[in-house]
C-alpha positions as CSV (number, residue, x, y, z in Angstrom):
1,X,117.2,97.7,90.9
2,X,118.3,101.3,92.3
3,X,118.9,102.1,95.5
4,X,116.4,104.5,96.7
5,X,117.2,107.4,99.5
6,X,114.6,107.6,102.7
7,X,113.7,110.9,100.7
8,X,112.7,109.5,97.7
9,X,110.4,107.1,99.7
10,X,108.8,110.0,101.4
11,X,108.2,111.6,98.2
12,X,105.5,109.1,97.5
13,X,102.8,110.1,99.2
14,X,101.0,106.4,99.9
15,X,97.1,107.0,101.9
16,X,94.5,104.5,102.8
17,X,91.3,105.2,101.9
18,X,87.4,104.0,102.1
19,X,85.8,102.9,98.9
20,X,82.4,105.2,98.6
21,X,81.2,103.9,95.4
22,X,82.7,101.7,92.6
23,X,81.0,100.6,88.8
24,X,82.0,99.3,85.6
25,X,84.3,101.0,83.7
26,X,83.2,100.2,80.2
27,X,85.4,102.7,78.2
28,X,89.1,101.2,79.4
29,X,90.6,99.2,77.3
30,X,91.0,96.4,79.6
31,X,88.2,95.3,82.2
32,X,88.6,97.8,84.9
33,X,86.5,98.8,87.5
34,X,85.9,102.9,88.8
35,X,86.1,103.8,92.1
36,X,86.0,106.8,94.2
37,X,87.7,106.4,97.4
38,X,87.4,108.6,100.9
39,X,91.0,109.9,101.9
40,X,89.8,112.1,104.5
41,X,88.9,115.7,105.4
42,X,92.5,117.0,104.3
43,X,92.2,115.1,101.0
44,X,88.7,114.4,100.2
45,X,87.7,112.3,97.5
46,X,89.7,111.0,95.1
47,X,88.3,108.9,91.6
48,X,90.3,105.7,90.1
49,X,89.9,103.1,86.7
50,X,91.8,100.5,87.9
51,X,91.9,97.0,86.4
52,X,90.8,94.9,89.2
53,X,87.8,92.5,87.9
54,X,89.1,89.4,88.2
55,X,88.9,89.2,91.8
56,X,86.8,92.2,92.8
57,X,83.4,93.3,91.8
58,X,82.5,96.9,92.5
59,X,79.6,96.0,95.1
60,X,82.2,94.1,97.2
61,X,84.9,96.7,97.3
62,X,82.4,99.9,98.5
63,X,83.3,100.1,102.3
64,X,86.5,98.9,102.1
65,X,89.6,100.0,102.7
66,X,92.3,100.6,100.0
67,X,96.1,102.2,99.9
68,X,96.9,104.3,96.9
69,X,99.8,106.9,95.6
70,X,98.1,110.5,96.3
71,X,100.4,112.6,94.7
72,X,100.5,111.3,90.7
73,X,99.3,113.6,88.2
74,X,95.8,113.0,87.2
75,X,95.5,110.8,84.0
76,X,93.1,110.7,81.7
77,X,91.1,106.7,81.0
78,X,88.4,107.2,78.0
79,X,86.2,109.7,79.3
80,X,87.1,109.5,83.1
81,X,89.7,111.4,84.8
82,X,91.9,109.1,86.9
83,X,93.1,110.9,90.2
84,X,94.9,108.2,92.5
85,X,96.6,104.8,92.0
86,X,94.8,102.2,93.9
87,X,97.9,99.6,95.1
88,X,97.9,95.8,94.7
89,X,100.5,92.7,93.9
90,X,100.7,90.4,91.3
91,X,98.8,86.6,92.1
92,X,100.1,84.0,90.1
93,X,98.5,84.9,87.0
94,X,99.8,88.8,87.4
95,X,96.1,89.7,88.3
96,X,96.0,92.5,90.9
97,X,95.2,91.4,94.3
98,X,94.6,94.9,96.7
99,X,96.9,96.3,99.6
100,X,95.0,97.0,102.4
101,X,95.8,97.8,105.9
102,X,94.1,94.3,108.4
103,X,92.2,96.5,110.4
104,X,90.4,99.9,110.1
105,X,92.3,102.6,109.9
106,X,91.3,106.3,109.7
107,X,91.3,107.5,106.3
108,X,94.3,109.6,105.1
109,X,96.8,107.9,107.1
110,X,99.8,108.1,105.6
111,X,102.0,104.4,104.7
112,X,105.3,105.2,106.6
């Protein structure tokens, strides 16, 4: 792997954010779930597909907190447009298991 400069790391632009709402996303190829997450007054609201059913359901994850990359182009899943990229790790089986901050933040802060 690459050695990265403190620069590059602060070129990522990592947020938490509150889950408002979250549904099925029927038209991803994989199971994946939508969600539109709270980064705050200078953000606002930001809309995700991310592939997270095997260990969330999207009535669980509305009110919780979530980190995600703020500053990636917007991408394009079916008919939904895909503006942030929710963060997790790999459990055993390589299923995505969230990153989340252990106690409640205010939304927008920035990972540093």
């Amino acid at each position: 792997m690459d050695t990265i400069t403190f620069d590059d790391f602060l070129n990522v632009d990592i947020r938490v954010g509150t889950v408002t709402r979250a549904e099925a996303n029927p038209e991803a190829r994989k199971p994946a779930i939508k969600l539109w997450i709270d980064f705050g007054p200078a953000i606002g609201e930001k809309k995700t597909s991310a592939q997270l059913t095997r260990h969330y359901a999207p009535d669980v994850l509305v009110g919780r907190q979530v980190a995600g990359v703020v500053n990636f182009p917007p991408r394009q899943i079916g008919k939904f447009m895909s503006e942030v990229l929710v963060l997790g790790f790999p459990d055993s089986d390589g299923e995505v298991v969230l990153v989340a901050p252990d106690q409640k933040v205010p939304e927008g802060g920035r990972l540093f």
